[in-house]
C-alpha positions as CSV (number, residue, x, y, z in Angstrom):
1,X,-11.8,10.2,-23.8
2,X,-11.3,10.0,-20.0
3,X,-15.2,9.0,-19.8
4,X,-14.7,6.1,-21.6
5,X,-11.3,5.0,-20.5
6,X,-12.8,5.0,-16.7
7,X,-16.1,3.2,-18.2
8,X,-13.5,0.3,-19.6
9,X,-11.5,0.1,-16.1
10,X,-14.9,-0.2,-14.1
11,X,-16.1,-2.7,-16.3
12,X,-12.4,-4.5,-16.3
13,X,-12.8,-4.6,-12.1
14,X,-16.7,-5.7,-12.2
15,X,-15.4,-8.8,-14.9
16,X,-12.7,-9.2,-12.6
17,X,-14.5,-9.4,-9.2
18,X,-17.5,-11.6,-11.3
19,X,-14.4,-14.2,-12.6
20,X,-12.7,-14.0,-8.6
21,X,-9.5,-12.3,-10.2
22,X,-7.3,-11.9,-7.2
23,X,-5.8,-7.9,-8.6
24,X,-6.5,-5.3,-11.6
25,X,-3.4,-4.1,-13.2
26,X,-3.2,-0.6,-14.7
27,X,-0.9,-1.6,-17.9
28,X,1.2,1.3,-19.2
29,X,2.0,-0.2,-22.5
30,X,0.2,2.1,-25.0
31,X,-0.1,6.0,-24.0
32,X,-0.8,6.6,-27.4
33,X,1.3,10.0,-27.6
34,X,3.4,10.1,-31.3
35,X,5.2,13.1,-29.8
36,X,5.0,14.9,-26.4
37,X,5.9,18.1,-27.7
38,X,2.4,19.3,-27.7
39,X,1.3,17.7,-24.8
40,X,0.1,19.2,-21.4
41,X,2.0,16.6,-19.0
42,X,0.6,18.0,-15.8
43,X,-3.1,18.2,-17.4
44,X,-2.5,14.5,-18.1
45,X,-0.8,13.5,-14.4
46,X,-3.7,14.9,-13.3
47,X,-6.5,12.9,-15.3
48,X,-4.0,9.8,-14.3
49,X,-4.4,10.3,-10.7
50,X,-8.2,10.9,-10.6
51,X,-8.5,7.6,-12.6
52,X,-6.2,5.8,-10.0
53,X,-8.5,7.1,-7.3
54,X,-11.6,6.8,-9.1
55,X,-10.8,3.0,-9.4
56,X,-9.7,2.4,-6.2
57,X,-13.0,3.9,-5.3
58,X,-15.6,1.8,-7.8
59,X,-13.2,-0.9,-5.8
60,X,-14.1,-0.5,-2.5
61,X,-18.2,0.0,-3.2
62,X,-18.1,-3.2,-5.3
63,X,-16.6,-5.3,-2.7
64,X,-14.1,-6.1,-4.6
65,X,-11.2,-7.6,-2.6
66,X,-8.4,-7.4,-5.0
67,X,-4.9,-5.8,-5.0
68,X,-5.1,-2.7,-7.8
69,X,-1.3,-2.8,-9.3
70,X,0.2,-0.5,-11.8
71,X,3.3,-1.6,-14.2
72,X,4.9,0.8,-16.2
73,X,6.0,0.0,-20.0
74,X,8.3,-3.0,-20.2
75,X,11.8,-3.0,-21.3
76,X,11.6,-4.4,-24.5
77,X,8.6,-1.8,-25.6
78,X,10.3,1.3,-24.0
79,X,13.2,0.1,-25.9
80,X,11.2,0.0,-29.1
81,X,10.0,3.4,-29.0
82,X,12.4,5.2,-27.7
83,X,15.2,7.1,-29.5
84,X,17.6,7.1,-26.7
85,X,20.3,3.9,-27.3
86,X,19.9,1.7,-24.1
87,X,22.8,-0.8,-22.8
88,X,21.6,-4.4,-21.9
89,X,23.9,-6.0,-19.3
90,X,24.3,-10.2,-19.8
């Protein structure tokens, strides 16, 4: 699974760089987890940083000039999925 997420992302930087994108964004929308009770967080922390650096990496060797971001879920999807009750201010 990590082989072909980090196949995806360096092909996502080399469209990218190809189209003159000005930044990659790591999108944390979809984890993919039902439950994290059987889950080894630090295992996947890990995996999550070596992707981050492996990236930044491919980055550098293919020239590419862009700004690497990383957003986490947005409200309304955290929201979605997640059991605790959240207050919205107006």
């Amino acid at each position: 699974m990590f082989a072909f997420a980090a196949a995806q992302v360096k092909k996502a930087i080399e469209v990218t760089h190809e189209l003159g994108g000005e930044g990659y964004t790591f999108w944390g929308g979809r984890e993919g987890y039902m439950t994290l009770l059987n889950t080894d967080m630090k295992r996947e922390q890990e995996h999550l940083a070596k992707l981050l650096h492996m990236a930044v990496t491919y980055k550098k060797a293919d020239r590419f000039q862009g700004t690497i971001f990383t957003s986490s879920r947005s409200r309304r999807n955290r929201r979605s999925t997640n059991m605790i009750p959240t207050l919205r201010r107006a």
